[in-house]
N, C-alpha and C positions, 0 to 999 in steps of 0.2 A: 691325428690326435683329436681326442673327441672335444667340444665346447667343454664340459667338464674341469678337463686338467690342464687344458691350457689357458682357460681365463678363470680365476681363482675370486670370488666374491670379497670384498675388504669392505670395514667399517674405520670410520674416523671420527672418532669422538671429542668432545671435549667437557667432561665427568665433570669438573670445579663451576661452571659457567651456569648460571639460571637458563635452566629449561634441558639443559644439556644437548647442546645440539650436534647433529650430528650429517656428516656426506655419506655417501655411499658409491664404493669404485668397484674398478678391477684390478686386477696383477694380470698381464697378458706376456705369458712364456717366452712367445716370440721373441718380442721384444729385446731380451735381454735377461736368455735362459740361466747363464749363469749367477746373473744378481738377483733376479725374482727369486729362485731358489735358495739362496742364503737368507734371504731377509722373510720366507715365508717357515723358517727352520728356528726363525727366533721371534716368531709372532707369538703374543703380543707386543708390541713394542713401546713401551710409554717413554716418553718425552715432555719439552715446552716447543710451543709454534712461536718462530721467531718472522718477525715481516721481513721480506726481500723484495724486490722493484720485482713485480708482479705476480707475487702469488705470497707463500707461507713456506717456512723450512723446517723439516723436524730432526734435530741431529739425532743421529743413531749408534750405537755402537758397533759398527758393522762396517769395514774397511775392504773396499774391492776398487780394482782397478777400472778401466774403461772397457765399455764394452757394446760396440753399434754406436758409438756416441754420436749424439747430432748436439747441437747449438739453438736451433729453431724448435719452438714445443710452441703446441698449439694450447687456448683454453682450455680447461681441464684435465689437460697431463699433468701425468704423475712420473717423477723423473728422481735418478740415484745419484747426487752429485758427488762425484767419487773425491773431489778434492777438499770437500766441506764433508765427509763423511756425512750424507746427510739426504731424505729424503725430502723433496721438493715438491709442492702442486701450483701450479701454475693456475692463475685465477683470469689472466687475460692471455694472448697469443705474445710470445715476445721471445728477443734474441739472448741467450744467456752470455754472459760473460769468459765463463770458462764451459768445456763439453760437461753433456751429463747424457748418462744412459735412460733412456724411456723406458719404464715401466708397468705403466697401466695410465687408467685415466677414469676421471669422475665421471660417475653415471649420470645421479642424484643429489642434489642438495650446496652445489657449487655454490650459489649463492648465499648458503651460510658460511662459507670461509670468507667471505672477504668483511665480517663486522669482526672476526678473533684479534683480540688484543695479542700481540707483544708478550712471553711470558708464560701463557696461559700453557694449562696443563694438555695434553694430546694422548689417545691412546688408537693403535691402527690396531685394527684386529683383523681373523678373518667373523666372514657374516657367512649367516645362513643364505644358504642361495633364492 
């Protein structure tokens, strides 16, 4: 499978926030073909970024089971936590609570997620490559 279509470019915005800032990841297929694919069939996806013990959650509308699940996610993953219906980025390396399916992971701009208040508005899209 070529670079292309199995690492899919995403943007994480937050539109409401002065200056609007923004990460820049990827959705990697491998991963966890079955959920990348659902969740890039209902891009874009707006939400609120809610704080979790280490990173940012964005719930989704989008219900899927386990899939590759691991516990351990490193800085800058990007994970599907199927029991919080809900997509997650890990801001430091740490052990989750319940599994979640790995997704992709930040490229650029990691360290704007970690000043997002509680609340604030999120929207994922995909990016231009």
């Amino acid at each position: 499978m070529s670079r292309s279509l199995s690492r899919i470019p995403i943007r994480i915005s937050f539109p409401d926030l002065n200056s609007s800032p923004e990460a820049r990841g990827e959705l990697v297929r491998i991963y966890a073909p079955l959920t990348v694919e659902t969740i890039l069939r209902r891009l874009p996806i707006d939400g609120r970024a809610h704080r979790i013990d280490g990173g940012i959650s964005i719930i989704i509308e989008i219900r899927r089971g386990e899939e590759k699940p691991v516990r351990r996610v490193e800085e800058g993953s990007i994970a599907y936590w199927p029991m919080g219906g809900a997509i997650n980025v890990y801001l430091t390396s740490t052990t989750t609570p319940n599994p979640v399916n790995r997704i992709g992971r930040v490229i650029e701009g990691l360290e704007v997620l970690e000043g997002i208040p509680s609340g604030s508005r999120v929207r994922v899209e995909r990016a231009n490559s």
